[in-house]
C-alpha positions in Angstrom: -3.2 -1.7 -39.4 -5.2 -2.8 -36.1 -3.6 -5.8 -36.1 -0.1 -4.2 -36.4 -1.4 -1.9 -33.5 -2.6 -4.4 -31.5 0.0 -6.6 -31.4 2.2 -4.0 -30.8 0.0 -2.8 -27.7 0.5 -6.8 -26.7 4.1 -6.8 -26.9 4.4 -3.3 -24.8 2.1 -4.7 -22.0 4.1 -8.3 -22.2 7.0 -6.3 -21.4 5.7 -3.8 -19.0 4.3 -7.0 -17.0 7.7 -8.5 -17.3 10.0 -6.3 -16.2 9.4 -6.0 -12.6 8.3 -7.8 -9.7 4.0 -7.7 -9.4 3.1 -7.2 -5.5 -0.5 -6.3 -6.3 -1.9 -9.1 -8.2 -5.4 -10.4 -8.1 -5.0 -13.0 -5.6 -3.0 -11.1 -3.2 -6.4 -8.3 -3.5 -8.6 -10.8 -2.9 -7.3 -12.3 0.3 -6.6 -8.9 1.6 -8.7 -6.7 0.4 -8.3 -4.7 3.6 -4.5 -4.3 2.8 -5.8 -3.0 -0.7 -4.0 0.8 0.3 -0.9 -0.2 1.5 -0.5 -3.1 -1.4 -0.7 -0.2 -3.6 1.4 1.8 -2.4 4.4 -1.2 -1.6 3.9 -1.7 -5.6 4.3 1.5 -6.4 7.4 1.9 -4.8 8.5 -1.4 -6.3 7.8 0.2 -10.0 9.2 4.0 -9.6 12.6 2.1 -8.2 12.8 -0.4 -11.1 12.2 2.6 -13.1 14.4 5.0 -11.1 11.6 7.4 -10.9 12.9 9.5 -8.0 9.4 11.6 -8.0 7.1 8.9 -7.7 9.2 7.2 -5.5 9.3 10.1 -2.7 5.4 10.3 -3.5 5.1 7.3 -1.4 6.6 8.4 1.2 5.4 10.7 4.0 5.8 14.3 3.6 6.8 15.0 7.3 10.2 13.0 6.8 11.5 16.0 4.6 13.5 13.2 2.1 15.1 14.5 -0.9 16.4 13.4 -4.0 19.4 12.5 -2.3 17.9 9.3 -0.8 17.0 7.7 -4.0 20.1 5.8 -5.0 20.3 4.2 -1.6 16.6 3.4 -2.1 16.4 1.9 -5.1 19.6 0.1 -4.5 17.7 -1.7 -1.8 14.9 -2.7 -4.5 17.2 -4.4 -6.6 16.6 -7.6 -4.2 12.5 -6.3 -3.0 11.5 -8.5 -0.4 8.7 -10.4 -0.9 6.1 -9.3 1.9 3.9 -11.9 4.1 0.5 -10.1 4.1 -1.0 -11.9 6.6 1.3 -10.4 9.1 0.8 -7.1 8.6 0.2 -5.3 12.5 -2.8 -2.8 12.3 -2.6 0.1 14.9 -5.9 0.2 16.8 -7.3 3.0 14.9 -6.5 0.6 11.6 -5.0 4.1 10.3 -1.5 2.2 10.2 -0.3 -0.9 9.0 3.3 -2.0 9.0 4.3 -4.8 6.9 6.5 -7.8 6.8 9.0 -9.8 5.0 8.6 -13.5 4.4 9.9 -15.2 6.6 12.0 -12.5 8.2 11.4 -9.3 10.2 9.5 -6.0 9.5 10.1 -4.0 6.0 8.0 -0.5 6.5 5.1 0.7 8.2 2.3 3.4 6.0 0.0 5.5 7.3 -3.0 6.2 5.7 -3.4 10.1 4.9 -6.7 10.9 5.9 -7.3 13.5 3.7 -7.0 12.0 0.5 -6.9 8.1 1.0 -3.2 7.2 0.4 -0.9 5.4 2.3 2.4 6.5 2.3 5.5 5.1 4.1 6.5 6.9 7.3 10.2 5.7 7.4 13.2 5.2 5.7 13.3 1.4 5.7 15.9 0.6 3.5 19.3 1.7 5.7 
């Protein structure tokens, strides 16, 4: 029986791994540890799209812009082709509070805040119109 169960734990994390794009690996952490907030949150907002998860999606996002589930189709219709983001030229503001990121090879995707009060960093526009 633990074999069944673990096997089948195996398979269900195979496919979990598989079925979207991984922003936050190991070696992206490790070479920008200081980017570790934002990384998050970008894959975050990779998953909740792949998985249409309007809720977690808008959770990434700041609270201020007032977005609604109305923006979700256009946003994950723009993470069907996610842009893979250079990490080394992410621009800091000079309080390091705010980091906006970039595609590779191309021009800038988002910029996050980070929400003093409870550590996350959450997008602070609506990058993908």
């Amino acid at each position: 029986m633990k074999r069944i169960a673990l096997f089948t734990l195996t398979a269900l994390l195979l496919a979990a791994c598989n079925s979207g794009l991984t922003v936050a690996d190991k070696d992206v952490l490790k070479t920008y540890p200081e980017l570790e907030g934002t990384i998050w949150a970008w894959q975050s907002m990779v998953d909740s799209a792949a998985a249409e998860d309007c809720e977690a999606f808008l959770e990434n996002m700041r609270i201020t812009l007032n977005l609604t589930e109305e923006v979700c189709p256009a946003a994950f219709a723009y993470f069907e082709e996610t842009p893979i983001v250079d990490w080394s030229r992410t621009d800091w503001s000079a309080s390091g509070g705010k980091a906006k990121i970039y595609e590779m090879g191309g021009g800038s995707i988002a910029s996050f805040i980070n929400n003093e009060a409870d550590g996350s960093w959450r997008a602070d526009e609506v990058f993908w119109e």
